[in-house]
C-alpha positions in Angstrom: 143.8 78.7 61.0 141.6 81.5 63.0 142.5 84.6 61.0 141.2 87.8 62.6 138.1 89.6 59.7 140.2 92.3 59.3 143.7 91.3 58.5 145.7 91.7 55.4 147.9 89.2 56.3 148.5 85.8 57.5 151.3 84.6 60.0 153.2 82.8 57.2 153.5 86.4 55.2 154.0 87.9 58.1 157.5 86.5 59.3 158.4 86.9 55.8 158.0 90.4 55.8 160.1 90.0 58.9 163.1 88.0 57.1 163.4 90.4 54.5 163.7 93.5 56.8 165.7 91.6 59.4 167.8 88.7 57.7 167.8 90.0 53.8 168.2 93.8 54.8 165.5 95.4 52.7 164.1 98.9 54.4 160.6 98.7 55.6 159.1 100.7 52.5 160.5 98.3 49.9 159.3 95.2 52.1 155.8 97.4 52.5 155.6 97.8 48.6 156.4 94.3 48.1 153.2 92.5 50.4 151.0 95.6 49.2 150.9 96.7 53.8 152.1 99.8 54.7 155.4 100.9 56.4 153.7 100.9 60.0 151.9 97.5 59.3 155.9 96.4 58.7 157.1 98.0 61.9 154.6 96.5 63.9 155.3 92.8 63.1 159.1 93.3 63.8 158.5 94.8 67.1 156.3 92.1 67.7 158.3 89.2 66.5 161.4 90.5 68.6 158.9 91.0 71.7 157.3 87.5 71.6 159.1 85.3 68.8 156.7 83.7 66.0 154.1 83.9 68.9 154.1 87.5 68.1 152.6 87.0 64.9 149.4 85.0 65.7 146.3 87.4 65.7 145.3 89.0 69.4 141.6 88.7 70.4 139.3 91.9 69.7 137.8 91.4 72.7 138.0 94.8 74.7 140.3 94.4 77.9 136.8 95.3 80.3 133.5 94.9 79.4 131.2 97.6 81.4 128.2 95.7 83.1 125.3 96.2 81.2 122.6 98.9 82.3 119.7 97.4 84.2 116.6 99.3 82.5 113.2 99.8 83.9 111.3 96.8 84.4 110.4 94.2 87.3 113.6 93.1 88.7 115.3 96.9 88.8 111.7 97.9 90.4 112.1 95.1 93.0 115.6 96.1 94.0 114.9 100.0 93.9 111.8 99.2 96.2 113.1 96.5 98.7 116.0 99.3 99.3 113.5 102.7 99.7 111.8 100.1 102.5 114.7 100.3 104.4 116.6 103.6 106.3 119.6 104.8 104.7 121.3 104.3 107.7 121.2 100.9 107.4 123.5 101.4 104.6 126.2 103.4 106.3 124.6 106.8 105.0 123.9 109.4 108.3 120.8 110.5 106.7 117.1 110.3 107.3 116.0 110.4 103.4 117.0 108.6 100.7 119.1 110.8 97.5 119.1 109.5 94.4 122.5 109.5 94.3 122.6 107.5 97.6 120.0 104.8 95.9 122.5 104.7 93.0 126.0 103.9 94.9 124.0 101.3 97.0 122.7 99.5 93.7 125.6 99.5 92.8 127.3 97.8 95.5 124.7 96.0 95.4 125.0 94.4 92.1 122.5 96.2 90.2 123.8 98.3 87.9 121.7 101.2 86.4 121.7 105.0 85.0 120.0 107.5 87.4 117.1 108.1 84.8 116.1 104.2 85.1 116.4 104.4 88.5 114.1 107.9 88.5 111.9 106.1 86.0 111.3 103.3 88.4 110.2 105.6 91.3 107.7 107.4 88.7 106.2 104.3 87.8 105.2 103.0 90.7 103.5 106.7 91.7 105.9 108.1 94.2 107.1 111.8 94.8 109.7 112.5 97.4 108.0 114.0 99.4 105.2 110.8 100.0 108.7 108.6 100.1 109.7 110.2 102.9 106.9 109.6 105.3 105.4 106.4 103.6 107.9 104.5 102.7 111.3 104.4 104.7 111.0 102.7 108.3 113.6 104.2 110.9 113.4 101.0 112.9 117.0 99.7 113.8 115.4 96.0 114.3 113.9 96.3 110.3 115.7 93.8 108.9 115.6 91.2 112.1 111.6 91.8 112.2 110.9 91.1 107.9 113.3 88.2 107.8 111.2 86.8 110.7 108.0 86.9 108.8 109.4 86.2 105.8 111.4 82.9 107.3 107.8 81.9 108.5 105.8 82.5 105.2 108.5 80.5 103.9 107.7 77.3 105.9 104.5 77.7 107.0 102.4 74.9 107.3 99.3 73.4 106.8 98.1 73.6 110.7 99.2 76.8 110.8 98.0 80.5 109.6 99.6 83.7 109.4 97.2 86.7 109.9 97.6 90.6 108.9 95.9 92.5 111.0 94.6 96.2 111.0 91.9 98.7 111.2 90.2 100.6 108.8 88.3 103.9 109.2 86.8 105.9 110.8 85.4 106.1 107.2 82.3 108.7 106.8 79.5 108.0 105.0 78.6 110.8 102.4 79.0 111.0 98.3 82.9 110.1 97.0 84.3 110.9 93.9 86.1 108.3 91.5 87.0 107.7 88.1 84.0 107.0 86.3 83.2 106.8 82.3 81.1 110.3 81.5 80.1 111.3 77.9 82.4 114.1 76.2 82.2 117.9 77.9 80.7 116.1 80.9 82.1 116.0 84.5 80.7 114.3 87.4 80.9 116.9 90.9 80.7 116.0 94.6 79.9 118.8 96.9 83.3 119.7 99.3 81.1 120.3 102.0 78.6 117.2 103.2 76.8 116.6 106.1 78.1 112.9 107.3 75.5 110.0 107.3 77.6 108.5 109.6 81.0 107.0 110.3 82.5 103.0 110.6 85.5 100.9 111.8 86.5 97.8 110.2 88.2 95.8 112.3 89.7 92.5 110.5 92.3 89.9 109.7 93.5 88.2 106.0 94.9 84.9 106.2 97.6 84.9 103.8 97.8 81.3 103.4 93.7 81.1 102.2 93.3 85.0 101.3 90.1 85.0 103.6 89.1 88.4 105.7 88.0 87.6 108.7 86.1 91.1 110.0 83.7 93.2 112.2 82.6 96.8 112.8 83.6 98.7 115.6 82.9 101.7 117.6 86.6 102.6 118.2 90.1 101.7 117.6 91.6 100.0 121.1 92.9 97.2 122.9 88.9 95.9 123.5 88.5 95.4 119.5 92.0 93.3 119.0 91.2 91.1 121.9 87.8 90.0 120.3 89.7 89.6 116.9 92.1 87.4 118.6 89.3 85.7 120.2 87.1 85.1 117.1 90.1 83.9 115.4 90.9 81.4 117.9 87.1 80.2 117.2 87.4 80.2 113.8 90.3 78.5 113.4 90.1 76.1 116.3 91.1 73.0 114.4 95.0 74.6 113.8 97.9 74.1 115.8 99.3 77.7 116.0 98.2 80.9 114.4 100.9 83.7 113.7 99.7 87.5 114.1 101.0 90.5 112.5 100.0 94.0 112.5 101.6 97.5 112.8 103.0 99.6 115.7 99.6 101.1 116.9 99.7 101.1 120.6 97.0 99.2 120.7 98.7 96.8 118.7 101.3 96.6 121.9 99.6 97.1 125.1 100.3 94.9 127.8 96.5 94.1 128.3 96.6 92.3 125.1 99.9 90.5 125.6 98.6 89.4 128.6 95.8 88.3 126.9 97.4 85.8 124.1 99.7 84.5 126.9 96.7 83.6 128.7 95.1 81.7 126.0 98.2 79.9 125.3 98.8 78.8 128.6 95.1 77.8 128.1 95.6 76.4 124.7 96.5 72.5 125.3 93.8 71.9 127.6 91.2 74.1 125.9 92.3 72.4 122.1 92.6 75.7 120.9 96.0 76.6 118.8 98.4 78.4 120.3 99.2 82.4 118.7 102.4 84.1 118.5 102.9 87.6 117.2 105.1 89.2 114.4 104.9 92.6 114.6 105.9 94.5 111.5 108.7 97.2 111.7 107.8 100.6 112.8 106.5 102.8 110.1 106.2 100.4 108.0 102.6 100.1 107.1 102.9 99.7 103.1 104.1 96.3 104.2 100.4 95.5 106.2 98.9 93.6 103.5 95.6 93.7 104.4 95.7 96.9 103.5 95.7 95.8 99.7 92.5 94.7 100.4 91.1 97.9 102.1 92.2 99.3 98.6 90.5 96.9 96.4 87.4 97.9 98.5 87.4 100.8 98.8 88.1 101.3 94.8 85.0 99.2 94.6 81.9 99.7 96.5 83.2 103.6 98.0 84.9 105.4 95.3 81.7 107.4 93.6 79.8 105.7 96.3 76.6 107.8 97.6 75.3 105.8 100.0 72.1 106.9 101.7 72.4 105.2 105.4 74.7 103.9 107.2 73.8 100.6 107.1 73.4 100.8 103.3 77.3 101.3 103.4 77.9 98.5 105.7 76.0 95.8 104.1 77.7 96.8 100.8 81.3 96.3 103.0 79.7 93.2 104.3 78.2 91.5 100.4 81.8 92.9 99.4 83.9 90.5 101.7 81.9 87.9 101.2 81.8 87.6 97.9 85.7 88.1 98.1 86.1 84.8 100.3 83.7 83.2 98.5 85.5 83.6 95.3 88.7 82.2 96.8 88.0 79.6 98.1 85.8 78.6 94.5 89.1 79.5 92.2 91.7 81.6 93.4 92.7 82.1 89.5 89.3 83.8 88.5 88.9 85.1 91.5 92.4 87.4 91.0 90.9 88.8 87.7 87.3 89.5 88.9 87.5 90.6 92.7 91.3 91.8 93.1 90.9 93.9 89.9 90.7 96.6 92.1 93.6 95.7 94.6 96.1 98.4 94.3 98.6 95.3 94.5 98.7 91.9 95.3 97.3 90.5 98.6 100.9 88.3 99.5 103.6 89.2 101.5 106.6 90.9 99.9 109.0 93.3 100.7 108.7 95.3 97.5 104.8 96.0 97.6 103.9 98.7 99.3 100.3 97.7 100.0 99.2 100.6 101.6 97.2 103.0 99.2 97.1 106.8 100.3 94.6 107.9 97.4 91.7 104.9 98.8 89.2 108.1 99.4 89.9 110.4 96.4 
């Protein structure tokens, strides 16, 4: 017999203390003194035997009629959903606004599924370094095709194979050469300066492509940003990885990035492409304003944290061949051990060099 923890009486007593109020006559404090219950205990099994029968006087569950879904605290899976959905324009979610309100990101969790308190949720977007203002302008992409263009890219990712390669593609600079500051260890009552005003040793562009499948930067310098530099990316890349079948490009919405020179250009090397054995290219262009999704710029990060931050280089070309040793020693380290490489080259990566729709790969402190 499952008798509830708590109950002073079993079934059996209980219909007796029913027959002697209903069949023998006795009043409800005499039958009360009698099984040591009180008169309420003895008015609640008579209503419920004439409600239900002898049913009436099995034990009911304790369970609680609802159980509230349990709070979602902060952590990796409630950071994952709280980023995916600052990444998209709340318009997409039936609110006619520009800016995301926490109360807006809490209704759409939870319609969502993801149940959790405001705080959590605040929590979250203080972890991973955002203010509202820098959310605004960095993170939320007002283009209507958002969703159409990510699930593209991520749809290839997803299947891509071995004769293929998916590039992310961007520039980097103009980036002057002078004394940076940085963290730094420095002894107690001690603090390193760098002077607000410098005279610029000169300035480069970093023109260059990751593969995502390898994790190898494929890069040059450049006098400008501009149509010119993309089409001798694209060209070196078709060099490079002659051997493949099809090579998939993606970078932002820099009109350079567009123009109709360069889709001229990759339709005229794929026309070319079967009878030059050359793999064909088609572009993925990531949504508008969307740059924390550009993962190459990850690796502009790790860089920069590493051979620029504190940095006082003298020339130039001091800093260049410090950019160049870096890269090099980054693919080199890949393609040796991917696993040690992640724990001795990325250290420095603000987050991880892969595709996903919660990073937000793009690092707006890389000079301080």
């Amino acid at each position: 017999m499952n008798l509830h923890a708590n109950a002073r009486t079993c079934p059996h007593c209980r219909l007796l203390i029913v027959e002697s109020v209903l069949r023998d006559l006795k009043t409800a404090k005499e039958v009360a003194l009698q099984f040591k219950v009180s008169s309420r205990t003895v008015h609640k099994w008579i209503g419920r035997y004439r409600q239900a029968g002898t049913k009436g006087l099995l034990d009911k569950t304790s369970a609680p009629h609802s159980v509230p879904r349990r709070q979602m605290q902060p952590g990796k899976a409630l950071h994952d959903e709280v980023m995916t959905l600052l990444h998209t324009p709340p318009s997409s979610h039936g609110f006619n606004r520009t800016t995301w309100r926490m109360q807006d990101i809490k209704a759409t969790l939870d319609r969502q599924g993801t149940i959790a308190t405001l705080n959590n949720i605040r929590a979250e977007i203080a972890n991973a370094g955002l203010r509202w203002k820098q959310a605004r302008i960095a993170l939320t992409s007002k283009d209507p095709e958002y969703r159409a263009k990510l699930d593209a890219i991520k749809a290839v990712l997803a299947s891509l194979s071995s004769d293929e390669a998916f590039f992310s593609i961007d520039e980097l600079g103009p980036v002057a050469v002078k004394m940076r500051g940085g963290r730094s260890l420095q002894p107690q009552g001690q603090v390193s300066t760098v002077p607000q005003w410098q005279k610029s040793r000169g300035a480069f562009i970093l023109t260059a492509a990751l593969d995502l499948a390898k994790n190898q930067v494929t890069f040059f310098f450049s006098e400008r940003k501009n149509t010119e530099e993309i089409i001798l990316l694209v060209d070196r890349l078709r060099e490079d990885y002659a051997f493949y079948r099809k090579l998939f490009l993606s970078w932002d919405s820099a009109p350079w990035h567009s123009s109709a020179r360069l889709r001229q250009h990759v339709q005229a090397l794929n026309d070319r492409a079967e009878f030059d054995r050359r793999p064909t290219f088609e572009v993925l262009p990531l949504p508008t304003s969307a740059q924390f999704l550009n993962v190459i710029e990850s690796v502009f990060s790790g860089m920069a944290r590493a051979i620029l931050h504190n940095g006082d280089y003298t020339t130039l070309e001091d800093c260049k061949a410090a950019v160049t040793r870096y890269f090099a020693d980054r693919n080199d380290a890949f393609i040796k051990d991917p696993k040690r490489a992640g724990k001795s080259i990325w250290g420095k990566e603000r987050v991880s060099s892969a595709f996903s729709e919660t990073n937000n790969c793009k690092d707006p402190k890389w000079m301080g």
